[in-house]
N, CA, C and O atoms as a GROMACS GRO file, in nm:
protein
  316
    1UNK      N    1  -2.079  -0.842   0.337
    1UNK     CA    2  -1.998  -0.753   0.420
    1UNK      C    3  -2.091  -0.658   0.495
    1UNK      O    4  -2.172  -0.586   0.436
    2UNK      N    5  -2.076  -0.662   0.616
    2UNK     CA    6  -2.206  -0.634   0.709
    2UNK      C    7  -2.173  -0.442   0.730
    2UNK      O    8  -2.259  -0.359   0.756
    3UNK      N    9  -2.048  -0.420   0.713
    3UNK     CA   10  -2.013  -0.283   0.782
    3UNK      C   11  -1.981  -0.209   0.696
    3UNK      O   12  -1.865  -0.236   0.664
    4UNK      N   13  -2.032  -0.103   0.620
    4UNK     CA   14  -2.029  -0.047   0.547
    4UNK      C   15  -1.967   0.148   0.592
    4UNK      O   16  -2.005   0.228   0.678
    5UNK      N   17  -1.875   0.153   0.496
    5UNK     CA   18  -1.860   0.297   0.546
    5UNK      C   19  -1.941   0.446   0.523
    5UNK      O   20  -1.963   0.480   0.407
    6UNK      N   21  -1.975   0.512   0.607
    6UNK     CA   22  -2.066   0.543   0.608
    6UNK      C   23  -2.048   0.726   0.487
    6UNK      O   24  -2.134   0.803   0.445
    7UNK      N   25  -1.920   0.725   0.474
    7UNK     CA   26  -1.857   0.832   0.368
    7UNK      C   27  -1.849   0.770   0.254
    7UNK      O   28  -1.940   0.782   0.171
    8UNK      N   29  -1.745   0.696   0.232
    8UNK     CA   30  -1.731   0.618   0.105
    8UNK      C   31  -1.842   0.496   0.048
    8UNK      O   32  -1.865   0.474  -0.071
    9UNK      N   33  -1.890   0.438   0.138
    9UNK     CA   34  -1.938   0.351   0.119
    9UNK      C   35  -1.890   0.148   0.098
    9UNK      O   36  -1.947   0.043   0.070
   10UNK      N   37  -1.782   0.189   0.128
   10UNK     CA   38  -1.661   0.063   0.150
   10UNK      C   39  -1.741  -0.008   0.243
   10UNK      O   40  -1.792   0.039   0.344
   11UNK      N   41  -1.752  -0.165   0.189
   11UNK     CA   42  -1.764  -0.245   0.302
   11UNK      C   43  -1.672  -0.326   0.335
   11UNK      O   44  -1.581  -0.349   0.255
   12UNK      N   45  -1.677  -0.389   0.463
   12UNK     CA   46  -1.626  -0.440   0.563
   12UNK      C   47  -1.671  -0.562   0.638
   12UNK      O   48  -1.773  -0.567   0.708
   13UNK      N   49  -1.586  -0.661   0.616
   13UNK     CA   50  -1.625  -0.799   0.693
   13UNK      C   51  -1.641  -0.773   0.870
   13UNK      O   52  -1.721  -0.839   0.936
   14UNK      N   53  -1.581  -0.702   0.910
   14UNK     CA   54  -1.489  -0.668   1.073
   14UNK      C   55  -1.531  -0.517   1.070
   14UNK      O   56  -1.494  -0.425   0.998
   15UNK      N   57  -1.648  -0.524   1.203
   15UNK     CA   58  -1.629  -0.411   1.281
   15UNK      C   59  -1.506  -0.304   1.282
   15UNK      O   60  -1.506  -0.183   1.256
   16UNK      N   61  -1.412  -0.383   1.319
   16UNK     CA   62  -1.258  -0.313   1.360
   16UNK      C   63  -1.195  -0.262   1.236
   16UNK      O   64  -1.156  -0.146   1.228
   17UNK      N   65  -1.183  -0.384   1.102
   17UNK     CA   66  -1.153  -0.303   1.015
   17UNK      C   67  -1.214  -0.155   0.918
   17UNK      O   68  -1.161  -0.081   0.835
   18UNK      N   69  -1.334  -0.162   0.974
   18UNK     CA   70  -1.383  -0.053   0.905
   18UNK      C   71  -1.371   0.108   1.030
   18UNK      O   72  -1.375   0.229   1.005
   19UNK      N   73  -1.360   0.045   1.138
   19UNK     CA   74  -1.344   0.189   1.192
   19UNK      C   75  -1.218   0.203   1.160
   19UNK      O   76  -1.188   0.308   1.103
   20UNK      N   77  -1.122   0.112   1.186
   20UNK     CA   78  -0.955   0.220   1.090
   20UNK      C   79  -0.999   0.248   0.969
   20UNK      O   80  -0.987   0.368   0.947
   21UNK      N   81  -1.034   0.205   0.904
   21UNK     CA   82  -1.107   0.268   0.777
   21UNK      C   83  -1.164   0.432   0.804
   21UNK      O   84  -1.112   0.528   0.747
   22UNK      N   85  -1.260   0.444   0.885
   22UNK     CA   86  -1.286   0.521   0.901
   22UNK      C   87  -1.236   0.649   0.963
   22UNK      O   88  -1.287   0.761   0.961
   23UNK      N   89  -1.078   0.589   1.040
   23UNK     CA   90  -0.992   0.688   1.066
   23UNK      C   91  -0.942   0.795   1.026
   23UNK      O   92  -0.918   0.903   1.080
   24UNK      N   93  -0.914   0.714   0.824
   24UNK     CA   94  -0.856   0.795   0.708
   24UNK      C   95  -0.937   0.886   0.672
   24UNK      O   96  -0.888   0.982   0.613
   25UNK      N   97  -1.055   0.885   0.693
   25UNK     CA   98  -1.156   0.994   0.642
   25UNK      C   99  -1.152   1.075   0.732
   25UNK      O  100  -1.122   1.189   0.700
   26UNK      N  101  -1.181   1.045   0.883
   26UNK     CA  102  -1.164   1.190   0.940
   26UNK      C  103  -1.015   1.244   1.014
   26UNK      O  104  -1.007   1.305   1.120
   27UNK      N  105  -0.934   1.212   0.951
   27UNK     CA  106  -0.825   1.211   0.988
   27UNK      C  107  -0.779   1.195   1.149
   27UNK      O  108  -0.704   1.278   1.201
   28UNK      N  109  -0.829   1.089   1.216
   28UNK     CA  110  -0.790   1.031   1.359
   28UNK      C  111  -0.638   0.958   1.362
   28UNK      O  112  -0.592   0.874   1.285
   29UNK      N  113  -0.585   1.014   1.470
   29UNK     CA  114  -0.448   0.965   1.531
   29UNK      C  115  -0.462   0.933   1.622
   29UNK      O  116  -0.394   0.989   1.709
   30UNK      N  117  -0.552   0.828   1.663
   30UNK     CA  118  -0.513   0.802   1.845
   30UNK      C  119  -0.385   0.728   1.878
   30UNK      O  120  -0.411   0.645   1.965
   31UNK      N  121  -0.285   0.725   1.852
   31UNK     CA  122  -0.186   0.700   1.899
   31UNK      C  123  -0.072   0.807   1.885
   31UNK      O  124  -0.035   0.865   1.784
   32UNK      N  125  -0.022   0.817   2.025
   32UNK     CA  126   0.076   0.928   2.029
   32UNK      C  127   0.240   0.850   2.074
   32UNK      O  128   0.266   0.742   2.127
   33UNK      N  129   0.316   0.948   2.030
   33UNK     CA  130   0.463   0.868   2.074
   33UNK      C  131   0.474   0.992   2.212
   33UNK      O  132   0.480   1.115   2.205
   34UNK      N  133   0.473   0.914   2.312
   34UNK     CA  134   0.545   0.998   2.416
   34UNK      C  135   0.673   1.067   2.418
   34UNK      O  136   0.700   1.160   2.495
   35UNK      N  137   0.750   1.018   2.330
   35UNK     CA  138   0.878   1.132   2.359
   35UNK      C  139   0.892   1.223   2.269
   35UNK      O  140   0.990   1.297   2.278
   36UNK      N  141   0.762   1.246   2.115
   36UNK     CA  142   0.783   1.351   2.044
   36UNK      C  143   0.649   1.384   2.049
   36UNK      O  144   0.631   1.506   2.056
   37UNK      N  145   0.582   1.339   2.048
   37UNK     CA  146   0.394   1.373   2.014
   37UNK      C  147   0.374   1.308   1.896
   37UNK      O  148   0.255   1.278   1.880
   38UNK      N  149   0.455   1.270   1.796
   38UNK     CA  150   0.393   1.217   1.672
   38UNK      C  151   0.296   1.133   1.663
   38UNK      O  152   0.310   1.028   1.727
   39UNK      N  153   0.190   1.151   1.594
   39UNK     CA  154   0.032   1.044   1.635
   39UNK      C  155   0.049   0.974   1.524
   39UNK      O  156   0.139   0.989   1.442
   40UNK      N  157  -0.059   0.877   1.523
   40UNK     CA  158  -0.038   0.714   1.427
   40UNK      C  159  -0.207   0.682   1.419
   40UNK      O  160  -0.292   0.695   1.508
   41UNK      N  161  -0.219   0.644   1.309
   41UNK     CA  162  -0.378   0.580   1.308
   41UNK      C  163  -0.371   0.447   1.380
   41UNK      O  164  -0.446   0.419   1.473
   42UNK      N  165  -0.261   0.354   1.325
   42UNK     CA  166  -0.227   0.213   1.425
   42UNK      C  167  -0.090   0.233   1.502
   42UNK      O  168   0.019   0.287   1.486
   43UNK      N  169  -0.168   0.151   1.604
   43UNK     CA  170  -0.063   0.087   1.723
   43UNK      C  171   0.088   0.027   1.663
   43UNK      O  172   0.198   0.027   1.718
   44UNK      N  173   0.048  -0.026   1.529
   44UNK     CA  174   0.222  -0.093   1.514
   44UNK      C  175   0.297   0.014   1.474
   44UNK      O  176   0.417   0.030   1.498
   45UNK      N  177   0.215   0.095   1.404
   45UNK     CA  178   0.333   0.220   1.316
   45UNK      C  179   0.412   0.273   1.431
   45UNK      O  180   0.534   0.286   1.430
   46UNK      N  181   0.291   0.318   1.584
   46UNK     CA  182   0.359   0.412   1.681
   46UNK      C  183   0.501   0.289   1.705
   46UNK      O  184   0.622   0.309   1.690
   47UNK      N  185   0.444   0.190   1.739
   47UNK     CA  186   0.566   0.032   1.797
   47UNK      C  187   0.682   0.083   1.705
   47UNK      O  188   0.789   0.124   1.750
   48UNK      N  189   0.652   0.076   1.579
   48UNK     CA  190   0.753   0.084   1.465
   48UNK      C  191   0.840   0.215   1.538
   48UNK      O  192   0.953   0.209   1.588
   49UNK      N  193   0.755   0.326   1.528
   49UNK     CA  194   0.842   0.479   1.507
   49UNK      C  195   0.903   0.489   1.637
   49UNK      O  196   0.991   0.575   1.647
   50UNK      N  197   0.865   0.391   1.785
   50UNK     CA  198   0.944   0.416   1.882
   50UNK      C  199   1.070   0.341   1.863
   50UNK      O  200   1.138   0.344   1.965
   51UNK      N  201   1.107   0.294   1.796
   51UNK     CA  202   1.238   0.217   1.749
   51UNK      C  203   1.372   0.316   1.741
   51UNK      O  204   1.488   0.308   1.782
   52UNK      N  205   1.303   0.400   1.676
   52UNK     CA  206   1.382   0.603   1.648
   52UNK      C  207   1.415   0.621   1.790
   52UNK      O  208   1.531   0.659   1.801
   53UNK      N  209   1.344   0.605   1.922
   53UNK     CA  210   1.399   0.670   2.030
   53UNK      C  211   1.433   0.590   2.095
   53UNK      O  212   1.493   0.632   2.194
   54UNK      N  213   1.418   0.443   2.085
   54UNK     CA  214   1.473   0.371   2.170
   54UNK      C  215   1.604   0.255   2.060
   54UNK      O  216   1.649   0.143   2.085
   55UNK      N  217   1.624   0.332   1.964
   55UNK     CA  218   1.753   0.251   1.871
   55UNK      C  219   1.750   0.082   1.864
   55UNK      O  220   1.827   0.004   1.810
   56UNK      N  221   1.638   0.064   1.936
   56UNK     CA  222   1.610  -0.092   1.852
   56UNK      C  223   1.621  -0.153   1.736
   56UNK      O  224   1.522  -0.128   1.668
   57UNK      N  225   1.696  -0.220   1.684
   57UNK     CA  226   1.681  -0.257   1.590
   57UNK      C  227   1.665  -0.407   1.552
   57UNK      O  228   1.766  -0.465   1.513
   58UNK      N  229   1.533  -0.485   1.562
   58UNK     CA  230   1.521  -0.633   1.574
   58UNK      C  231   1.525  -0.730   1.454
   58UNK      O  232   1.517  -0.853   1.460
   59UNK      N  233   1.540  -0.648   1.334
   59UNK     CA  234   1.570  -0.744   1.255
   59UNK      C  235   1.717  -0.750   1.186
   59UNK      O  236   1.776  -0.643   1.175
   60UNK      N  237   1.771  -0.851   1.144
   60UNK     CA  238   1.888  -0.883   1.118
   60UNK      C  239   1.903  -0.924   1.037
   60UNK      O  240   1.823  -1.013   1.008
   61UNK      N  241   2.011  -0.895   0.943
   61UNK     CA  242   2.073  -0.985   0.786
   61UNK      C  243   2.135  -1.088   0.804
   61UNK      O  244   2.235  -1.082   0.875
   62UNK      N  245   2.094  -1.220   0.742
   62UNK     CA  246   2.144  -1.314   0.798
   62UNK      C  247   2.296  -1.335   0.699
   62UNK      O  248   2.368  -1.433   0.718
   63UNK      N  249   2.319  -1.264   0.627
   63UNK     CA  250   2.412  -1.261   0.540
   63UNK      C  251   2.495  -1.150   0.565
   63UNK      O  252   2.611  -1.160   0.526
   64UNK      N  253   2.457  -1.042   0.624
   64UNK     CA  254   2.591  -0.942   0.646
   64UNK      C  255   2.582  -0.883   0.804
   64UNK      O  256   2.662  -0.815   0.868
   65UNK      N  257   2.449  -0.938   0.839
   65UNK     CA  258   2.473  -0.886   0.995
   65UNK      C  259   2.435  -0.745   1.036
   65UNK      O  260   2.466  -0.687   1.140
   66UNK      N  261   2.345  -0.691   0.911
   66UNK     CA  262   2.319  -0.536   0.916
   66UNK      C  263   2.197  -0.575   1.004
   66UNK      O  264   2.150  -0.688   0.998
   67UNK      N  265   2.146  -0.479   1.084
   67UNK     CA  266   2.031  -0.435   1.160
   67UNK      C  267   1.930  -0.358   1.129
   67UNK      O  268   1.952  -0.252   1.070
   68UNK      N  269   1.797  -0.397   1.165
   68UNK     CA  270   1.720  -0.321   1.105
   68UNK      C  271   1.622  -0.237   1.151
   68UNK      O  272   1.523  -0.310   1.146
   69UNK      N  273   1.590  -0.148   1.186
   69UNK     CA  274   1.450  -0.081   1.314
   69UNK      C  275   1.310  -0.133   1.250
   69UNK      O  276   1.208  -0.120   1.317
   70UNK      N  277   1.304  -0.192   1.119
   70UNK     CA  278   1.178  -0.198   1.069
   70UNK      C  279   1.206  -0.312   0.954
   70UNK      O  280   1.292  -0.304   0.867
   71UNK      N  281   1.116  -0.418   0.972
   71UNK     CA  282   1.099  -0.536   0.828
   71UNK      C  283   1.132  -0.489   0.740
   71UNK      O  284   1.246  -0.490   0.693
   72UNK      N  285   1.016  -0.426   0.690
   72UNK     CA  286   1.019  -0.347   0.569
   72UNK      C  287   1.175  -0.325   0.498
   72UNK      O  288   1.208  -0.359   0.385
   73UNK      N  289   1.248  -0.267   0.585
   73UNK     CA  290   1.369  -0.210   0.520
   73UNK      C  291   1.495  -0.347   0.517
   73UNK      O  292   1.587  -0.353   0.435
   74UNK      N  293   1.471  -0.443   0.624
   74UNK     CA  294   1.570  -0.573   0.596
   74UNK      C  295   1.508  -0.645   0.477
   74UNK      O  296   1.598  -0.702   0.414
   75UNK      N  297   1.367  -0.668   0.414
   75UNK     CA  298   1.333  -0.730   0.318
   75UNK      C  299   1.378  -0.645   0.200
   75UNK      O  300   1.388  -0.686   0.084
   76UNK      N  301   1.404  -0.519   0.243
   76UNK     CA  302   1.430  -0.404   0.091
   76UNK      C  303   1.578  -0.434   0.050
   76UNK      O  304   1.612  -0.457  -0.066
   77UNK      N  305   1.688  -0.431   0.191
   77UNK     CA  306   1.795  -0.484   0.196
   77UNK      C  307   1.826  -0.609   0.126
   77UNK      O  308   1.924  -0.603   0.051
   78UNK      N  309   1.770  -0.711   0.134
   78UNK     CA  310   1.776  -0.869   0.081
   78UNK      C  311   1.772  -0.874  -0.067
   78UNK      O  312   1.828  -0.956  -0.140
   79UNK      N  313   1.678  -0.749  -0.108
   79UNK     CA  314   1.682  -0.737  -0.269
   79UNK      C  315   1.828  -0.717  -0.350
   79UNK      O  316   1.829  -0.708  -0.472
   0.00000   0.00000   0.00000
């Protein structure tokens, strides 16, 4: 593992994964939601949390038809 962190010492196969890695340590948000300011270390969380302002909801129960803004919560549903 070529990329090592340079606080913890965590290594890393991927360039990329170790700088989000390295996000958590210095606490970086480059992602902002334009209609509140809320920042995100990744791009999907902001994707995720704009769901809240734009009432998307893309996943679906195939058994009751409930909607969901986020996986997470239709796979929690299925339980």
């Amino acid at each position: 593992r070529p990329y090592p962190c340079t606080i913890c010492g965590k290594k890393f196969t991927q360039r990329g994964t170790m700088t989000r890695h390295m996000r958590s340590h210095l606490g970086l948000k480059p992602f902002a939601c334009d209609a509140c300011g809320m920042r995100f270390t990744r791009q999907y969380r902001l994707t995720e949390h704009m769901r809240i302002h734009s009432g998307e909801k893309p996943y679906e129960c195939q058994v009751c038809g409930g909607k969901f803004a986020q996986q997470r919560n239709l796979i929690s549903h299925m339980k």
